[in-house]
C-alpha positions as CSV (number, residue, x, y, z in Angstrom):
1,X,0.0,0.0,0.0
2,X,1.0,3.4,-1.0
3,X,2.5,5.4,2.2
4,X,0.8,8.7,2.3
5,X,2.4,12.2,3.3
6,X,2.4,12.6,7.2
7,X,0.0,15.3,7.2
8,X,-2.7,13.0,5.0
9,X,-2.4,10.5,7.5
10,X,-2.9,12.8,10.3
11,X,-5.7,14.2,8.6
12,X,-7.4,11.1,7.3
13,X,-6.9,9.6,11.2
14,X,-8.9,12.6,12.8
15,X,-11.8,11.5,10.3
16,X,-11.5,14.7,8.2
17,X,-12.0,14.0,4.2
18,X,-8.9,14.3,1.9
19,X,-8.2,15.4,-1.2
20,X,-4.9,13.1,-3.3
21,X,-4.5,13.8,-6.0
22,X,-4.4,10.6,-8.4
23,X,-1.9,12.5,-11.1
24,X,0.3,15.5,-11.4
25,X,-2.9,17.4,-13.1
26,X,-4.9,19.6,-11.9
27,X,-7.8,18.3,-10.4
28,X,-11.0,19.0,-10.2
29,X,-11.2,21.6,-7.9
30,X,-14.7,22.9,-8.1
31,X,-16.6,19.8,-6.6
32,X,-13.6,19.1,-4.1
33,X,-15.6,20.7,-1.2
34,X,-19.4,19.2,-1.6
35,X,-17.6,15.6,-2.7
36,X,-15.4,15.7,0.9
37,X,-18.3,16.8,3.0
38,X,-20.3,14.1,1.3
39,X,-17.7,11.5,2.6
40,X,-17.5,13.1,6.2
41,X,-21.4,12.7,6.5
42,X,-20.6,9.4,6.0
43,X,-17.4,8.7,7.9
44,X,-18.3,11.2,10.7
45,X,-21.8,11.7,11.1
46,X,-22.9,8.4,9.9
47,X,-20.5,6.1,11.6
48,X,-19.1,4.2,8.7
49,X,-15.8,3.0,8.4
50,X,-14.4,4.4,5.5
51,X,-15.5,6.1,2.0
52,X,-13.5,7.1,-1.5
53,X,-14.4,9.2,-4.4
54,X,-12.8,9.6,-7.4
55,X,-13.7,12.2,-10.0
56,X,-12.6,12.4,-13.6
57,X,-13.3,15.0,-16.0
58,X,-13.2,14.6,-19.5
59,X,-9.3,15.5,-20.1
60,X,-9.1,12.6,-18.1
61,X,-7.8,14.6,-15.0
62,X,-8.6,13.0,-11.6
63,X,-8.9,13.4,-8.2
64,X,-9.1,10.8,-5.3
65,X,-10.9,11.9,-2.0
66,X,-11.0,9.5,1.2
67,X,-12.3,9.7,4.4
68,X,-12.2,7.7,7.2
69,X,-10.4,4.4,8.1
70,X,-9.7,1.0,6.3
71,X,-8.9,-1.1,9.6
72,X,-11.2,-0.3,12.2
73,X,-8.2,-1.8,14.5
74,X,-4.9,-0.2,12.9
75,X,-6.9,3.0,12.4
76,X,-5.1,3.0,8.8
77,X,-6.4,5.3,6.0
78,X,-8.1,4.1,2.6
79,X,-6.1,3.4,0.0
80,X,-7.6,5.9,-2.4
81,X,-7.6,2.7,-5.3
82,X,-7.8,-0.4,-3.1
83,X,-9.0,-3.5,-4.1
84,X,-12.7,-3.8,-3.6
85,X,-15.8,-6.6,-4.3
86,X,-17.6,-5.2,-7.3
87,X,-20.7,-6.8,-6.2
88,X,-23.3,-6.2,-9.2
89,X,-20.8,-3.9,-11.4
90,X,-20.0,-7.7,-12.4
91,X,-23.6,-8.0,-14.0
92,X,-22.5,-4.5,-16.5
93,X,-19.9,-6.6,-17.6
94,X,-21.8,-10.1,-18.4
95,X,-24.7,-7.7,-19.9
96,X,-21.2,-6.2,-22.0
97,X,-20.3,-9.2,-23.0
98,X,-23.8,-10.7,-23.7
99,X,-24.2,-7.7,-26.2
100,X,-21.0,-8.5,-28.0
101,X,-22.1,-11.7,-29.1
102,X,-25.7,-10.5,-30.2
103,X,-23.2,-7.9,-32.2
104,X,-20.9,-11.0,-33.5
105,X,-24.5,-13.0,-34.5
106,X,-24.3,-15.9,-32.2
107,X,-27.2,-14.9,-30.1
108,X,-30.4,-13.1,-30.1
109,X,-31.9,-10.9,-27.2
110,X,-35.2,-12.0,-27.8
111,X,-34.3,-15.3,-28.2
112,X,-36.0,-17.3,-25.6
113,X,-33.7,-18.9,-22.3
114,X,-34.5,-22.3,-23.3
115,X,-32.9,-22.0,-26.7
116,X,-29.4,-21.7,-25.2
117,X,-30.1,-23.6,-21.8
118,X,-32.9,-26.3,-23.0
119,X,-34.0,-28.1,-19.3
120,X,-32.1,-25.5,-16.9
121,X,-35.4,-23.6,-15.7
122,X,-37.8,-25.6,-14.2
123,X,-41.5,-25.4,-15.3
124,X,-42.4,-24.8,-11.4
125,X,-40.0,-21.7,-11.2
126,X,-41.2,-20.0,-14.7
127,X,-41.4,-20.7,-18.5
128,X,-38.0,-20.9,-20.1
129,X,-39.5,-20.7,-24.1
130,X,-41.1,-17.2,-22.6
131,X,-38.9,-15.3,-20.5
132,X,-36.1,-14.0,-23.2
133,X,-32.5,-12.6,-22.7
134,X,-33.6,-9.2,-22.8
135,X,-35.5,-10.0,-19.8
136,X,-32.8,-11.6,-18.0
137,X,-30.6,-8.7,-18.9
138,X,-33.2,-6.4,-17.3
139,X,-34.7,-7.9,-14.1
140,X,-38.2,-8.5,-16.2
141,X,-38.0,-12.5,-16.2
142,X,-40.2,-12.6,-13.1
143,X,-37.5,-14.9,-11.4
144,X,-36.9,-15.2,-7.6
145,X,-33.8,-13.5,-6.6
146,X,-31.7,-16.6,-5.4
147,X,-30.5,-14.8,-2.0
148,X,-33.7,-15.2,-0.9
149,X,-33.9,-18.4,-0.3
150,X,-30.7,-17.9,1.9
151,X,-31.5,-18.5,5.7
152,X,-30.2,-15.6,7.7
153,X,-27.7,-17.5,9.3
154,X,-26.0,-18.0,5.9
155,X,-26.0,-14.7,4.8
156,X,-23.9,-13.8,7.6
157,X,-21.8,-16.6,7.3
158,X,-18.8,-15.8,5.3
159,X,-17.1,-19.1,4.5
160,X,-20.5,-20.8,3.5
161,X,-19.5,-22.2,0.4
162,X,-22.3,-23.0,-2.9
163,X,-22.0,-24.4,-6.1
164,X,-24.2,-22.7,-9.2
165,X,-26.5,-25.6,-9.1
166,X,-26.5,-25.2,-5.6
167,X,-27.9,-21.1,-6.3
168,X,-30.0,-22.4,-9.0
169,X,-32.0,-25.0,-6.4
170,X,-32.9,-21.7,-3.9
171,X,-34.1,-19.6,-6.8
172,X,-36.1,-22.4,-8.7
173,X,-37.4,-23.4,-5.1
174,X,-40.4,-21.0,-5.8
175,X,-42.6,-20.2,-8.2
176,X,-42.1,-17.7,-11.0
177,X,-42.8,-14.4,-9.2
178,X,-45.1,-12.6,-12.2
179,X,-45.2,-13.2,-16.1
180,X,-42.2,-12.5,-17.5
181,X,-41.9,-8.9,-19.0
182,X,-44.7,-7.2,-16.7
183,X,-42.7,-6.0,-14.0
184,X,-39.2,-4.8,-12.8
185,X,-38.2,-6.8,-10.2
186,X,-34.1,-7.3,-9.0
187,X,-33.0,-11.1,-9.9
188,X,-29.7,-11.8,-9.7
189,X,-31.0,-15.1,-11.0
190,X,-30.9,-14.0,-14.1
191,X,-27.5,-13.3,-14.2
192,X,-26.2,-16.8,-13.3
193,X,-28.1,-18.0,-16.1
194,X,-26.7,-15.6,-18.2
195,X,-23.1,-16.4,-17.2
196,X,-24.1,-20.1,-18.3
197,X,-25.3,-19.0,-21.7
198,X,-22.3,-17.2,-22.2
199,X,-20.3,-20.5,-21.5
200,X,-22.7,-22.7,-23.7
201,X,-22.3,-19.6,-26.8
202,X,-18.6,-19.5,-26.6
203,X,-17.2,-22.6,-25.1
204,X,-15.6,-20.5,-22.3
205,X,-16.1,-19.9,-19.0
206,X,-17.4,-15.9,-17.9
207,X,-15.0,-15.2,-16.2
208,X,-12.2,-15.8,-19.1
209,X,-14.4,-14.2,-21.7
210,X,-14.9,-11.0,-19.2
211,X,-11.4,-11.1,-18.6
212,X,-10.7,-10.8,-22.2
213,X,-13.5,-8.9,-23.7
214,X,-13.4,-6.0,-20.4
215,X,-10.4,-6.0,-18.4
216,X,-8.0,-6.4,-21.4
217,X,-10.0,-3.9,-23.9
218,X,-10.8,-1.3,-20.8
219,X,-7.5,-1.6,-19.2
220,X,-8.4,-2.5,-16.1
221,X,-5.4,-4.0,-15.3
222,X,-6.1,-4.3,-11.0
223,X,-8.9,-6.0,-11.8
224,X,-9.2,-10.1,-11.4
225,X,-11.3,-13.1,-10.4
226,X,-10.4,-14.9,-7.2
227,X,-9.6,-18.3,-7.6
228,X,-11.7,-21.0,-6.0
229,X,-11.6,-21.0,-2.3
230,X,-9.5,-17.2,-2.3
231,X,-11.0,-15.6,0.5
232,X,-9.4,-12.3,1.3
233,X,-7.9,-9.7,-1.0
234,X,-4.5,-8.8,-3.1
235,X,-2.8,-5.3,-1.4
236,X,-3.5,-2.9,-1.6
237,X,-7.2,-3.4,0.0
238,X,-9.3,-2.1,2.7
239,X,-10.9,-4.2,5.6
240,X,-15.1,-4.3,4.6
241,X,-17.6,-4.3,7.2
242,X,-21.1,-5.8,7.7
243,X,-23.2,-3.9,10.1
244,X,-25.2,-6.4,12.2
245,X,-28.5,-6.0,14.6
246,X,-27.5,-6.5,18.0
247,X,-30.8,-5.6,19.8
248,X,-33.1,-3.4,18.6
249,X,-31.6,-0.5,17.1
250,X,-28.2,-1.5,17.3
251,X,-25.8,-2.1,15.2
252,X,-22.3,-3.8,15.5
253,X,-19.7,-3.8,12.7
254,X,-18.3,-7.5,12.0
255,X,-15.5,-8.3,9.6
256,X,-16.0,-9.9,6.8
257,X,-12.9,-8.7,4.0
258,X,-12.6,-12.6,4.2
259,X,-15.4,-14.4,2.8
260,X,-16.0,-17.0,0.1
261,X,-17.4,-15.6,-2.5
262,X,-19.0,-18.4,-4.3
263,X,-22.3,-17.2,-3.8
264,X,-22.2,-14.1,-6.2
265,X,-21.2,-16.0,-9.8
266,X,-22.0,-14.2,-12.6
267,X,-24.1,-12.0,-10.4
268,X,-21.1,-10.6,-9.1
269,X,-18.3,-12.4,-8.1
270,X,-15.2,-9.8,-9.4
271,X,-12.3,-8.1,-7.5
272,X,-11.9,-4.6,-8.9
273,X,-10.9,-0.4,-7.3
274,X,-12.5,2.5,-7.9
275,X,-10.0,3.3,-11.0
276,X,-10.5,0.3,-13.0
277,X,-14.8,0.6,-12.5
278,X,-14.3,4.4,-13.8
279,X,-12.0,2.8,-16.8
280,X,-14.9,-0.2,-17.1
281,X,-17.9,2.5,-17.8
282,X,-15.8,4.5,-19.5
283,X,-14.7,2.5,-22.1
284,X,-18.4,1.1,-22.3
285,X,-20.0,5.0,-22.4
286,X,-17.5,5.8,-24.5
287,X,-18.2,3.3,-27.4
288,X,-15.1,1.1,-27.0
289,X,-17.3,-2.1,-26.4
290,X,-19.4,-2.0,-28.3
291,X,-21.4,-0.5,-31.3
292,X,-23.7,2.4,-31.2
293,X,-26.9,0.5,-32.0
294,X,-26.2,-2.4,-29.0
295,X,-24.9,0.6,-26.6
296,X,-28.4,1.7,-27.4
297,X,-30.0,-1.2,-26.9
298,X,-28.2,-1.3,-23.7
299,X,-29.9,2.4,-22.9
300,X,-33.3,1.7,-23.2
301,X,-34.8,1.6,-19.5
302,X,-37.4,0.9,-17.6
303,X,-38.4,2.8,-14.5
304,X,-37.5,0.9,-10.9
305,X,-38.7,1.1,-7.3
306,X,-37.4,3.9,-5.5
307,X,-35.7,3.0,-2.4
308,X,-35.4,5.6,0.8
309,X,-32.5,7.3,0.4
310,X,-31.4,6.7,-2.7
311,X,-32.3,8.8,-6.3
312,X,-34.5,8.1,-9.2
313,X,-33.5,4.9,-11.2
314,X,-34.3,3.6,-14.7
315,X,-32.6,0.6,-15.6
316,X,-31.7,-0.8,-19.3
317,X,-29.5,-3.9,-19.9
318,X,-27.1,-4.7,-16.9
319,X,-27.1,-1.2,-16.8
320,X,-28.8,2.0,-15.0
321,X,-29.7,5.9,-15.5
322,X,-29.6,7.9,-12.6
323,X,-31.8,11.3,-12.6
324,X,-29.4,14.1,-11.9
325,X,-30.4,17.0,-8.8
326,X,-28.1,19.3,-11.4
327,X,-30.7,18.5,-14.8
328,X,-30.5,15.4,-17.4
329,X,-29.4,12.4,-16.6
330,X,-25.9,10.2,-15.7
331,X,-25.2,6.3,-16.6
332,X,-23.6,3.6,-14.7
333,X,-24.1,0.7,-11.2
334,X,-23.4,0.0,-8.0
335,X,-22.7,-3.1,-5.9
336,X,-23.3,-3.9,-2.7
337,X,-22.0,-7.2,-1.2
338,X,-20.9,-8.0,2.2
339,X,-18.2,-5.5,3.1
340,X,-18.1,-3.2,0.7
341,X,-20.7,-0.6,-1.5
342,X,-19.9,0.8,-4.6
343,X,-21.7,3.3,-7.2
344,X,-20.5,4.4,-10.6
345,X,-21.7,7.0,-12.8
346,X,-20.7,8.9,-16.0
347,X,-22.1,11.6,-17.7
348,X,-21.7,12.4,-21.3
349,X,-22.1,15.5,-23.7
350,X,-24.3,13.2,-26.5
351,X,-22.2,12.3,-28.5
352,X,-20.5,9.7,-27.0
353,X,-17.7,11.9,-25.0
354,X,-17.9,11.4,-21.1
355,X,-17.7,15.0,-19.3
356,X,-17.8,13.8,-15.6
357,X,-17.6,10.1,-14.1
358,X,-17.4,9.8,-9.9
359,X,-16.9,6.6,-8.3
360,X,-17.9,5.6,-5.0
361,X,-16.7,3.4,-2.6
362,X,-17.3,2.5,1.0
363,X,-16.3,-0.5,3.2
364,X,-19.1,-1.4,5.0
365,X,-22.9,-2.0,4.1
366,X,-25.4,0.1,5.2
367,X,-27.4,0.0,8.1
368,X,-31.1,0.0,8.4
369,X,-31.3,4.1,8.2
370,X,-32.0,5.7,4.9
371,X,-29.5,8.9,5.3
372,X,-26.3,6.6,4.9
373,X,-28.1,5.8,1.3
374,X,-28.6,9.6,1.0
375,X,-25.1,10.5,1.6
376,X,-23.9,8.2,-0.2
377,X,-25.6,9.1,-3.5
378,X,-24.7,12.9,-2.6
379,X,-21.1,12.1,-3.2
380,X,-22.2,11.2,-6.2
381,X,-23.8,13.6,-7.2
382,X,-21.5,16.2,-6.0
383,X,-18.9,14.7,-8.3
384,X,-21.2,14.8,-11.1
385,X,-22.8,17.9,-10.8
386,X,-19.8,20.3,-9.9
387,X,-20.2,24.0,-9.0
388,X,-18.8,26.3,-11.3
């Protein structure tokens, strides 16, 4: 891990939000004070551990922001581009890669599931020769979110270990939730059958032919899949944190950087930082992976839920649009997984050329009150809509 300056470290120890810069250009010095008191609210006044931004503008000039603490214990600061679970970022890559081979004409979006995975989807959890990869791509297949099915002693266990058959049996334990294409509903489901389609429609596994057709074309060189039974994470990294109910209101922080992370599949199972998910949405924003017409294809939303706390969302093909407090609209995900939250978005200028992307990251889920979601999206947005 990077050392810091003394006077960072002091800083970043007392709780107080820091600007590094990530390059010898200037950075982007209008939205430095909203992004660092968006952090602080979180660090400070919220309790979390610890929180990064980085901004980017569109001469590729960017600044890292932390605040707060990656070890709880050592009281060390946040690497400002630490290794970090990408959580559902994973699912804009398989939607990525998905579209690529629609683009190459070895698969249709409207193709039913069963086509590519005849017998996977049970008749008792929803009708395979209905729900279509579109759907999948769009959490409209009316499947049951798999996680669901998890007892809650095994979604706090960290070293529970499943197979994809074993994911497959919770989500196909119920019936299909409503008819496919009717409704919005989040299915992570869908994406570990869309990981299996993109083994059956290349002969690969997802993971190589992410690792090929992202990280090598986006250049996100810190970015990996850990190998089988790999619980913790390559330096430099900060500790994540899963806030726990310990009678009635409160909450207690338990670590969990190491977990198995055979749970998440091709709903998530990546190791990334907060550089390489700006280089992942800009290189998919910015037409470098894939056509015009499939980025559009990509772009055509439907409205979501609204959750407390968090901003108006549409959502396309493994990818969303977040409603901007500043006017118009920016593109990108999140994740959220045990330990660690992330939130990517990019704005763009129409024709293809991103003016602004922020990434978010903080070690440690949220607790059950809807201002750490506000705060959260505030650093966002702060880094997106800067003050001139």
């Amino acid at each position: 891990m990077k050392r810091l300056r003394s006077s960072v470290l002091a800083a970043v120890l007392m709780g107080a939000a820091v600007v590094v810069p990530a390059n010898p250009l200037p950075s982007a010095a209008s939205a430095r004070g909203d992004v660092g008191r968006a952090l602080d609210e979180l660090t400070h006044g919220d309790g979390l551990p610890g929180a990064v931004a980085r901004v980017t503008d569109r001469s590729g000039r960017t600044t890292a922001y932390v605040s707060g603490v990656a070890d709880t214990e050592t009281r060390s600061p946040m690497p400002r581009d630490g290794h970090l679970r990408m959580a559902s970022n994973v699912k804009s890559m398989v939607a990525t890669v998905i579209l690529q081979l629609v683009g190459e004409d070895r698969m249709s979006l409207d193709a039913p599931v069963a086509v590519y995975l005849p017998g996977v989807v049970p008749a008792r959890a929803g009708d395979a020769d209905k729900i279509t990869i579109r759907q999948l791509l769009r959490h409209t297949s009316g499947l049951h979110e798999y996680t669901d099915g998890l007892p809650d002693h095994q979604n706090f266990a960290p070293f529970a270990h499943y197979t994809r058959d074993d994911l497959l049996r919770l989500a196909f334990a119920k019936g299909p939730g409503f008819p496919p294409g009717t409704r919005w509903k989040y299915s992570g489901t869908g994406y570990l059958l869309l990981g299996m389609v993109i083994e059956k429609v290349t002969g690969h596994p997802w993971r190589s032919e992410v690792t090929t057709r992202i990280f090598d074309r986006a250049g996100m060189r810190d970015s990996y899949f850990p190998k089988e039974y790999e619980y913790g994470l390559r330096d430099p990294y900060a500790h994540g944190y899963l806030q726990l109910p310990a009678g009635g209101t409160t909450l207690t922080a338990a670590d969990v950087t190491h977990l198995d992370p055979s749970r998440s599949d091709a709903g998530g199972d990546g190791i990334s930082t907060p550089g390489d998910l700006t280089r992942f949405y800009t290189a998919l924003l910015g037409g470098r992976l894939l056509r015009p017409d499939l980025l559009a294809q990509m772009q055509q939303v439907v409205p979501t839920p609204r959750s407390p706390g968090s901003p108006e969302l549409a959502y396309g093909l493994g990818l969303g649009r977040y409603t901007l407090p500043c006017g118009g609209y920016a593109w990108g995900n999140g994740g959220t997984t045990r330990g660690f939250q992330t939130v990517s978005g990019l704005t763009t200028d129409g024709g293809g050329q991103v003016r602004q992307a922020v990434t978010i990251e903080v070690n440690s889920t949220f607790g059950p009150r809807p201002a750490e979601a506000a705060h959260f999206f505030a650093a966002l947005f702060a880094g997106l809509c800067p003050r001139s």
